[in-house]
C-alpha positions in Angstrom: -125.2 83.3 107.0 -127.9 85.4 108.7 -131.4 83.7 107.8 -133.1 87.1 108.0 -131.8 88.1 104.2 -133.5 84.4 103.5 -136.9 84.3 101.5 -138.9 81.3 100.6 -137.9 81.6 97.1 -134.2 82.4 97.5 -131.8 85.5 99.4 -133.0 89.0 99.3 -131.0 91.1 96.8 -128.8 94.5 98.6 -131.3 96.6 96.3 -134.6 94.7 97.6 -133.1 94.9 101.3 -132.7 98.7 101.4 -135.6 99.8 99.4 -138.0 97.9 102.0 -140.8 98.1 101.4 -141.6 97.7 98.0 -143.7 99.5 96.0 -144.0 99.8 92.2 -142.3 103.4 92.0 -139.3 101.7 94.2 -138.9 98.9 91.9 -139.0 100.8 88.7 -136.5 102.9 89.7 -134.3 99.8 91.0 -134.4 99.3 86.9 -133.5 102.7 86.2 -130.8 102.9 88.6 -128.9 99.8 87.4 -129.2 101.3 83.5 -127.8 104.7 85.0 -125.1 103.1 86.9 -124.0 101.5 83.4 -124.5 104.7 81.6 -121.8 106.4 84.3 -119.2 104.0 84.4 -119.5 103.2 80.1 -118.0 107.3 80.0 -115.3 105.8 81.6 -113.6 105.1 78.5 -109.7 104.7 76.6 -109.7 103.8 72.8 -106.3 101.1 72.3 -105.0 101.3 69.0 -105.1 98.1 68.3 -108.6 97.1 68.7 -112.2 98.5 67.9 -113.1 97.4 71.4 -112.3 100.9 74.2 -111.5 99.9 77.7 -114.4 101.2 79.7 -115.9 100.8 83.0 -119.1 99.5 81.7 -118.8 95.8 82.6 -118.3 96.8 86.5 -121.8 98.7 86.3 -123.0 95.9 85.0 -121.5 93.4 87.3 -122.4 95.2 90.2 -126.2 95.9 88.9 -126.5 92.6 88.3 -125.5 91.5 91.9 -127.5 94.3 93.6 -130.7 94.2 91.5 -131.4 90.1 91.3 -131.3 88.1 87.8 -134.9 89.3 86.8 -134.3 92.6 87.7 -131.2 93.1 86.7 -132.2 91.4 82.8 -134.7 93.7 82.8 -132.1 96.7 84.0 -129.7 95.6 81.1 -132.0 95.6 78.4 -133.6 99.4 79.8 -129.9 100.4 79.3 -129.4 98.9 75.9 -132.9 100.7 74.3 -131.7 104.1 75.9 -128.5 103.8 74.1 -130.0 102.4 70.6 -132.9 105.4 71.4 -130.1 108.2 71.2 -129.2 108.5 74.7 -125.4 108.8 75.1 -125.3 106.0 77.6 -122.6 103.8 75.5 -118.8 103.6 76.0 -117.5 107.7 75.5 -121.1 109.1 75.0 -122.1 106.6 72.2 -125.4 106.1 70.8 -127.9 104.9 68.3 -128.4 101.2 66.9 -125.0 101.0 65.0 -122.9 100.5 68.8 -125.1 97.1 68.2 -124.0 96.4 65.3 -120.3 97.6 65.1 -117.6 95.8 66.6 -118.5 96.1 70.7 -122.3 94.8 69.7 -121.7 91.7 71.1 -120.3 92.6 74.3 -123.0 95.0 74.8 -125.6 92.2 73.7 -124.2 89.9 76.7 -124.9 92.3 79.5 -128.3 91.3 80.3 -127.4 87.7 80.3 -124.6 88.5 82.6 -126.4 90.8 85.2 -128.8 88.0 85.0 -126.4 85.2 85.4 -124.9 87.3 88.8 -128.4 87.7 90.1 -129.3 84.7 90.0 -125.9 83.1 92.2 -126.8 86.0 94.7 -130.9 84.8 94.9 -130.1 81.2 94.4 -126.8 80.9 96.7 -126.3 84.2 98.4 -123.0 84.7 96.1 -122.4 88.1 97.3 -122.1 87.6 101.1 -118.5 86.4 100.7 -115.6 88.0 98.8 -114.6 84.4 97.4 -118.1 83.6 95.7 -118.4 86.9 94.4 -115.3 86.8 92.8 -116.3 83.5 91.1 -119.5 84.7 90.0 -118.0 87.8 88.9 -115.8 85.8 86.7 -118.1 84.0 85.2 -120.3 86.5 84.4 -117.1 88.3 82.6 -116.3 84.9 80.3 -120.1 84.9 79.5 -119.4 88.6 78.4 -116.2 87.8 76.5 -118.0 84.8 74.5 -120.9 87.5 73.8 -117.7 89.9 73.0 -116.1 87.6 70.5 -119.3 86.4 68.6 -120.2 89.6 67.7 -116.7 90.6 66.5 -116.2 87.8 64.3 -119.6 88.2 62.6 -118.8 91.7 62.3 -115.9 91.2 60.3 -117.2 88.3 58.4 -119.7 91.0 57.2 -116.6 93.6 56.7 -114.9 90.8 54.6 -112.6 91.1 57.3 -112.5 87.0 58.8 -110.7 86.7 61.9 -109.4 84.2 63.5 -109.7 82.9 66.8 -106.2 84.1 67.6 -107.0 87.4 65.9 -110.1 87.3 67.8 -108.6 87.2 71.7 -106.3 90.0 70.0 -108.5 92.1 69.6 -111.4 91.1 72.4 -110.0 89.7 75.5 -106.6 89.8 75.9 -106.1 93.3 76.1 -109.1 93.4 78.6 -108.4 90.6 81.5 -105.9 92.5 83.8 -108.4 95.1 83.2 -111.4 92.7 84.3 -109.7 90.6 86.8 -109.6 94.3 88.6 -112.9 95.0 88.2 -114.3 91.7 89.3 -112.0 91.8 92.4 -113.4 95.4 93.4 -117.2 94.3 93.2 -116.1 91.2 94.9 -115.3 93.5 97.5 -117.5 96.3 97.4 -120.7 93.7 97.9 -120.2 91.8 101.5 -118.4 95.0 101.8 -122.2 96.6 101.6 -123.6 94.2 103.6 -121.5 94.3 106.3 -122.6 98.0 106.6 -126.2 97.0 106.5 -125.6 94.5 109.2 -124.3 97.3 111.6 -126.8 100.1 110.8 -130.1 97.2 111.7 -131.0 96.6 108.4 -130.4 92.7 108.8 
């Protein structure tokens, strides 16, 4: 591990390492890149018909935003992206927008993504989790479960308020299972894409 990406309060972040030197302008639009990095991959997008819950590329934005940007930051990023998308912006899954994507059936997933770009972060700034494939992988994953849980909260309240109860079979029906192959792929790309990045800063002297 190269000590130079080492600060007295934890590893440097890919985002913080590039955009050297920091200035206030730089680090608001660190937050604004993350929220538009979301908002690209969420119009990635396939409805199942099965499920109230599309396949989308948003969880890889966030998984990725979350790594690059740090825990704070990335928070912060995650939470940018949700008021767009409540404030009309189409920056949900297919062009969505406006408070009821928060309250419908993918409100709960949606709800997790600052926890989960915060919980990436912070195994980046706390134990450099992105140098290595392996780690990344891991925190990626973990990131993904806290998602799910998120995922599957909000879509048993929503159907308890439907009068539509699920159970927890129903549940990973409809909100995981059709998604982990899915994940698992998404996870293993940003797991490589990362030290990937890195490694690239290494050989252009940014390290």
């Amino acid at each position: 591990m190269n000590t130079s990406t080492l600060r007295a309060d934890g590893y440097r972040t890919f985002a913080t390492l590039v955009l050297e030197p920091s200035t206030p302008l730089r680090r608001a639009l660190l937050l604004v890149g993350g929220a538009l990095l979301v908002a690209l991959l969420a119009q990635i997008s396939v409805r199942l018909p099965f499920t109230p819950v599309p396949v989308s590329g948003q969880t890889l934005g966030v998984l990725l935003a979350g790594a690059a940007l740090g825990g704070s930051r990335g928070f912060r990023s995650m939470l940018l992206y949700l008021a767009a998308g409540v404030a009309g912006l189409p920056v949900f899954a297919g062009g969505g927008a406006g408070l009821g994507w928060l309250l419908g059936p993918t409100g709960g997933y949606l709800l997790a993504f600052p926890l989960a770009a915060w919980l990436v972060g912070y195994t980046v700034e706390r134990w450099a989790a992105d140098r290595h494939p392996l780690s990344s992988f891991a925190a990626m994953l973990v990131a993904s479960a806290l998602i799910y849980a998120g995922g599957l909260l909000g879509l048993a309240v929503w159907g308890a308020l439907g009068g539509r109860a699920h159970g927890l079979v129903q549940l990973l029906v409809l909100g995981v299972y059709p998604f982990v192959a899915g994940d698992l792929f998404k996870a293993a790309l940003a797991a490589g894409l990362l030290p990937g990045a890195w490694g690239l800063a290494k050989r252009f002297g940014k390290l």
